[in-house]
C-alpha positions, 0 to 999 in steps of 0.5 A: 500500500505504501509502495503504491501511495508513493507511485501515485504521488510520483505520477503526479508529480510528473503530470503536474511537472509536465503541465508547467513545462507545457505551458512554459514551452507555449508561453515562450513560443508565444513571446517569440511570435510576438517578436516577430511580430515586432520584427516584421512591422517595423523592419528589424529582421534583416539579421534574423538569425542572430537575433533568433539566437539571442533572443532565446539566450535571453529567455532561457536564462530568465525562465531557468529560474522557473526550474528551481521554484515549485510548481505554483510559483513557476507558474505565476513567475512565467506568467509574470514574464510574459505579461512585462514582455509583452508591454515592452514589445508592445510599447516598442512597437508604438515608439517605432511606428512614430519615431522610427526609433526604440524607447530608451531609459531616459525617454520613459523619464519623459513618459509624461508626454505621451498623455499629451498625445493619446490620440496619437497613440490610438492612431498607431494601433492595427487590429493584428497587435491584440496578439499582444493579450490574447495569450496573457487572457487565454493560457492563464484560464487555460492552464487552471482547467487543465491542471483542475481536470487531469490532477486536480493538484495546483502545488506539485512539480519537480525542481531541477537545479541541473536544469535551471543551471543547463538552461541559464548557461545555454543562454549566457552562451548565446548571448556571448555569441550574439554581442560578439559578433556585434562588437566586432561588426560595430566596436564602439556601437555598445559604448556610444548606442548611436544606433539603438534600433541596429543594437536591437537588430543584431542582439535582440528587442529583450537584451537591447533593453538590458543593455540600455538599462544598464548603460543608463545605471552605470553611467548614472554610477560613475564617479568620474565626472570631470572631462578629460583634459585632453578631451577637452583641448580636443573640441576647443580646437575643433571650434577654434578651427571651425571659425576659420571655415565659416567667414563672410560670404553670400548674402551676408547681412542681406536682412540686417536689422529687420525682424525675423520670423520663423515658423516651424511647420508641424510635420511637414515634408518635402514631397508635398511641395510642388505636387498636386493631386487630382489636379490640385496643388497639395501646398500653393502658398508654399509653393509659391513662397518658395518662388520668391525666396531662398530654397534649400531643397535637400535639407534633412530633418535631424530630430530623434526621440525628443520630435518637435522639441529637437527640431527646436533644439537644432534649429536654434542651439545648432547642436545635434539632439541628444542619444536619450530623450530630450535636451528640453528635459534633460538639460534645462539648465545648461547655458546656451547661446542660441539664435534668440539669446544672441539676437537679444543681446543686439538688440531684439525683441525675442518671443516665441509663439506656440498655441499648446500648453507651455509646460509641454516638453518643458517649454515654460523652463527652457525658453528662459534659458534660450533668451526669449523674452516672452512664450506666447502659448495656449495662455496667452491666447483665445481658443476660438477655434479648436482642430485636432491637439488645439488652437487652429492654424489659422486663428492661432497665426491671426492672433500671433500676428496681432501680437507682432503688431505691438512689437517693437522692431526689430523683433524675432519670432519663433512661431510653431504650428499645430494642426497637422499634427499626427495622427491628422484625423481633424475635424474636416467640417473646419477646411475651407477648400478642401482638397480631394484625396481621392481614394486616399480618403479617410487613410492615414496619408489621406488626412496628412494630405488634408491636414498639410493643405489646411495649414497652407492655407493658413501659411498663405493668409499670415503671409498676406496679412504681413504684407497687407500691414506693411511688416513683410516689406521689413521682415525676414522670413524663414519657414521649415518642416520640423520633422516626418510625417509618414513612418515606415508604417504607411511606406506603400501608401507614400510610394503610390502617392508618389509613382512607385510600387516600392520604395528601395533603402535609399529612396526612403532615407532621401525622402526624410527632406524637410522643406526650408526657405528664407524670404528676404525683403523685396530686392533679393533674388530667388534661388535654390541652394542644393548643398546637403544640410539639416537643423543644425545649419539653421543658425548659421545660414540664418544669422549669415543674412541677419549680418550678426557676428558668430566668431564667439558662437558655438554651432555643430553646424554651417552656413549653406550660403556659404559652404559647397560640401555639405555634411548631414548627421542623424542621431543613429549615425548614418550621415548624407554628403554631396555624393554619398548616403550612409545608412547605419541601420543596415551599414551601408553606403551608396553613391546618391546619383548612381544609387550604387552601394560603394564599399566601406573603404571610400567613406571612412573618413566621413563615418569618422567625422560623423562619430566626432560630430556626435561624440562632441555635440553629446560632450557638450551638453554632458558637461555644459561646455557652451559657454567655456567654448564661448569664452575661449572664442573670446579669447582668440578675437584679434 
């Protein structure tokens, strides 16, 4: 009777053992689905192989300690695991559909943001991603009615030390694996995460994370926080050598003491400019507006995980965006010496105009530090007329403009737009004019189309209203897009707009141009300049026209008045020059007027140069070096 007893509960044993490893096994393959998932929405499972291979490394150490707890416990923590997987996977998704990029430690810092957006959020979300919870609802009741009709036991199951150590060992091993081989395809890529989304590519979603999280504790951890000497000499020398680059040239002080205004256009690209659909033009005042004035038509936003508010950054301070979250959040309390603190100290009036909240990406702090005498916000005006995220475009520049009227010349203005605003699902009741789509109606591209027309047209009548008051006549005027407006997600609907059946690598990194003009008073010629530029080339180009003196100013950027060799970097580290595109995702390079992929050897210098770039824009705004930049600049004055 005894001997039989034991049996029995041994067979149990197993049974329940058995159950739990069923389920552990559905549970991890479950997660692995929801990978790739991920991989083939966003495009990351061009390294598969490896990415396989790490991202089980991963999961088998983690679920090795389901080995060494009793059978209950095991279930709960398996559960546990795939519930916090799932959130990250899911949360990842929604990041890279609007910002081509992967969530970072210091951007969940900023997380409050995305309350802002909500509506945003629900845009990006398709009817596949329920895969995200089915099995977090389903398998949980599933295993309790298993366990309930074939044991009727919940607490029995064999722990096995010799397992959990097998299991954890195996997937140290294929980590090992996986990160060498990164290492020795990108050496400094784990030190400096300039890319986040090929580290992801290459070692997996699930040990991208870990790393991230603890790159972010050990640098919080260091003790060390003193630059270099020699780090330090380095970048002064860079600058110093810099200002010999950058002397008077074209159209210098072409706008000398006139007012300024520069309106920063949400989300807006430049394949709208110049094209027409069903017979209309998608943007006629711009396009028009762009006949008159300076045109840079192959300038590149360079924004990253701070959006509007490092196209801001850029454009203004003339520095890169930083690798994690944003500069507005992360270093209010840096000094700075920008467009509108250098324009005050010649005596401008500085204000900036946004019509949303002014606490939104710490606005109502960092103007301070930028030089702006006053933020014109959600405030300070009257919301009449309300389309999508706020105020309308239109009576949102009405009101701005009133406001410029009582201002006292020269003034310089900073004006950002509003209402096309991702997700673009306005209100069309308000459009005058509407512009037909077509079949693109009611899609994604359908009503960014819309929404870019609306503000057009919104554009066309500040524009008139300027020059029926008399300001234009003295007024510098500077408008750019600040960042895209279609992801990766809809790249098919963007390729038919635009006459293609795909979009190849190339086609899709050159479509990442942003529209920039500068309208100078009435006697200045019209032109395009086509050298390559970004954001950061904003100040200098601008400050150029506006005849102030940049020997003591401290820029990443150029003058594309006045350089012939461009020099474009993003934050992930690709880079585009007059004839060559580098696109880190994939560490490729091609000739741009051939579309031919070239080898690594003709564009060392320029990846070089591009790592310099950021490593030194980053130093800066890791020590505030600004203003002791600034002040040995000073010192080299003849």
């Amino acid at each position: 009777m005894h001997r039989f007893v034991r049996a029995a509960a041994d067979f149990l044993k197993q049974k329940a053992s058995a159950v739990m490893h069923s389920f552990l096994t559905i549970y991890v393959v479950m997660i692995l689905i929801k990978l790739v998932y991920f991989n083939y929405e966003t495009g990351l499972h061009k390294a598969a192989w490896m990415q396989l291979l790490t991202t089980l490394g991963s999961i088998f150490v983690l679920i090795s300690f389901a080995f060494i707890l009793e059978h209950k416990n095991a279930r709960r923590y398996v559960m546990a695991i795939d519930a916090v997987f799932s959130f990250i996977i899911f949360s990842d998704l929604m990041f890279y559909r609007y910002f081509n990029d992967l969530i970072s430690v210091p951007m969940l810092l900023q997380a409050g943001n995305v309350t802002d957006v909500g509506s945003s959020v629900l845009e990006l979300l398709h009817p596949l991603d329920l895969l995200f919870i089915a099995d977090i609802i389903i398998l949980p009741f599933l295993q309790r009615y298993m366990e309930k009709v074939k044991l009727n036991l919940n607490n029995l199951g064999r722990r096995s030390g010799t397992k959990a150590f097998s299991f954890g060992m195996s997937g140290l091993l294929m980590i090992y694996i996986g990160m060498s081989h990164l290492v020795a395809s990108q050496p400094t890529i784990l030190q400096t995460f300039y890319d986040r989304v090929y580290v992801a590519q290459n070692i997996g979603l699930l040990n991208y994370h870990a790393a991230d999280a603890y790159r972010y504790v050990a640098q919080n951890l260091e003790e060390e926080d003193e630059l270099s000497e020699h780090k330090n000499a380095e970048i002064m020398d860079f600058f110093s050598q810099k200002k010999k680059d950058n002397e008077k040239g074209l159209l210098w002080g072409a706008g000398q003491g006139k007012n300024i205004i520069v309106v920063q256009v949400e989300a807006l690209q430049q394949f709208v400019i110049n094209r027409k659909i069903n017979g209309q033009e998608i943007t006629p005042n711009l396009n028009k507006l762009i006949s008159e004035s300076i045109y840079f038509d192959n300038y590149y936003y360079q924004t990253a995980g701070g959006g509007t508010s490092d196209a801001e950054f850029t454009a203004n301070v003339s520095m890169l965006p930083m690798k994690e979250g944003s500069a507005y959040i992360r270093k209010p309390a840096n000094y700075y010496y920008p467009i509108p603190k250098r324009l005050k100290d010649e005596g401008y009036e500085t204000i900036a105009m946004h019509g949303y909240k002014p606490g939104f990406w710490n606005r109502s702090v960092i103007y301070k530090a930028l030089g702006y005498d006053e933020f014109f916000s959600k405030n300070s005006i009257t919301e009449d007329e309300i389309l999508g995220m706020g105020i309308s475009d239109k009576s949102f520049l009405k009101q701005a403009l009133a406001r410029l009227e009582q201002s006292k010349a020269p003034y310089y203005a900073f004006i950002i737009t509003l209402s096309s605003h991702f997700p673009y699902d306005n209100d069309k009741s308000l459009y005058d004019n509407r512009l037909d789509v077509g079949k693109l109606k009611d899609t994604l591209l359908g009503d960014y189309l819309e929404a870019i027309h609306y503000t057009d047209q919104a554009i066309g009548m500040f524009i008139e209203e300027l020059e029926e008051s008399g300001q234009l006549k003295n007024t510098v005027l500077a408008v750019y897009g600040d960042h895209h407006a279609i992801s990766k997600d809809n790249m098919k609907e963007l390729a038919e707009l635009l006459g293609k059946e795909e979009l190849n690598e190339l086609e899709w990194q050159q479509l990442q141009k942003v529209p920039m003009l500068i309208h100078l008073p009435k006697g200045a010629e019209a032109q395009v300049v086509s050298t390559p530029g970004g954001g950061v080339d904003f100040m200098p180009t601008l400050l150029n026209i506006a005849g102030i003196d940049t020997s003591d100013m401290v820029y990443i950027g150029r003058d594309l008045l006045n350089s012939e060799e461009g020099f474009v970097v993003f934050r992930n580290g690709s880079f585009v020059t007059n004839d060559i595109a580098y696109i880190s995702n994939s560490n490729t390079a091609y000739d741009i007027k051939t579309g031919e992929v070239i080898s690594s050897e003709q564009y060392e210098v320029e990846k070089a140069l591009a790592e310099k770039y950021l490593d030194y824009s980053d130093t800066i705004m890791e020590f505030d070096l600004i203003d002791d930049i600034k002040e040995n600049l000073d010192k080299q004055k003849p």
